[in-house]
FINUPA-658215 format. One record per residue (C-alpha): x, y, z. Coordinates in steps of 0.5 Angstrom, whole numbers, plus 500, padded with zeros to 3 digits. Each point is the difference from the previous one (the first is absolute). Example, Ala and Ser with C-alpha at 12.3 -4.5 7.8 and 13.67 -1.06 7.14 Angstrom:
REM FINUPA-658215
525,491,516
502,507,498
REM end
This chain:
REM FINUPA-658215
940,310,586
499,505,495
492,501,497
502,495,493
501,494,506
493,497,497
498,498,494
495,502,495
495,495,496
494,502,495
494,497,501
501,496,494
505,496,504
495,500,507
495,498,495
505,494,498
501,498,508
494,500,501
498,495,494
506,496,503
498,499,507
506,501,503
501,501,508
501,508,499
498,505,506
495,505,497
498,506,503
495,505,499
502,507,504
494,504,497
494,502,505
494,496,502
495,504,496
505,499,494
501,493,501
490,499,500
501,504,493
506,495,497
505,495,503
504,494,497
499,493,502
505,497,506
503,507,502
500,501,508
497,509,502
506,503,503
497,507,499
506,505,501
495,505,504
500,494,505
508,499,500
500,501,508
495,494,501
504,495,495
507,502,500
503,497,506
497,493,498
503,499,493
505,496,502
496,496,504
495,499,494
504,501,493
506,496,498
506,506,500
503,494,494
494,498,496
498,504,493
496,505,502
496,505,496
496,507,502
495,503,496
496,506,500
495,505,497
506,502,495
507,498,502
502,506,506
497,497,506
502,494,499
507,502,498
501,504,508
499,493,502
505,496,496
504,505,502
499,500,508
499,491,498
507,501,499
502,503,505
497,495,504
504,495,497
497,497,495
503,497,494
495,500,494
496,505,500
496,502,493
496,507,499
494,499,495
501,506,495
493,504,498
497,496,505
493,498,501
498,504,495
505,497,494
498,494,502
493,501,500
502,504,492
505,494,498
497,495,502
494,498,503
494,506,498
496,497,505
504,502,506
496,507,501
504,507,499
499,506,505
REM end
């Protein structure tokens, strides 16, 4: 598969998701110590830095067919794992452009910056 095998979705468009409730898969690929500064709500940790802990599970506790969105600091981290998701086999994998940080400037000013 070639690096463009996923999609891309601003956090305008996380936003409205969001809003919806609709069953989507959320991930959250920044670290720990990331996460107690800022985290969004129903996004499951799967810090890269632990990818040998989690990766052989995620077929067994993600579905490879259901929408699935990544996010991280800014949008790099969570891109490498769209990647690698799509290489697994999943099917609707969407990286969150500008990440955390966007999300924290665009639409939620609570959301803490780092």
């Amino acid at each position: 598969m070639n690096s463009s095998s996923f999609k891309t979705i601003s956090v305008t468009e996380l936003a409205n998701c969001m809003a919806a409730e609709k069953k989507i898969q959320m991930i959250d690929v920044r670290e720990p110590e990331e996460l107690a500064i800022a985290s969004l709500p129903n996004f499951a940790s799967l810090p890269l830095s632990q990818f040998a802990e989690w990766s052989t599970q995620i077929a067994t506790q993600l579905d490879p067919h259901a929408e699935t969105i990544v996010i991280c600091h800014h949008g790099i981290r969570s891109a490498q794992m769209c990647q690698w998701l799509t290489q697994q086999g999943f099917t609707d994998v969407s990286n969150v452009v500008g990440g955390v940080e966007e999300y924290a400037v665009t639409i939620d000013s609570a959301v803490p910056r780092y």
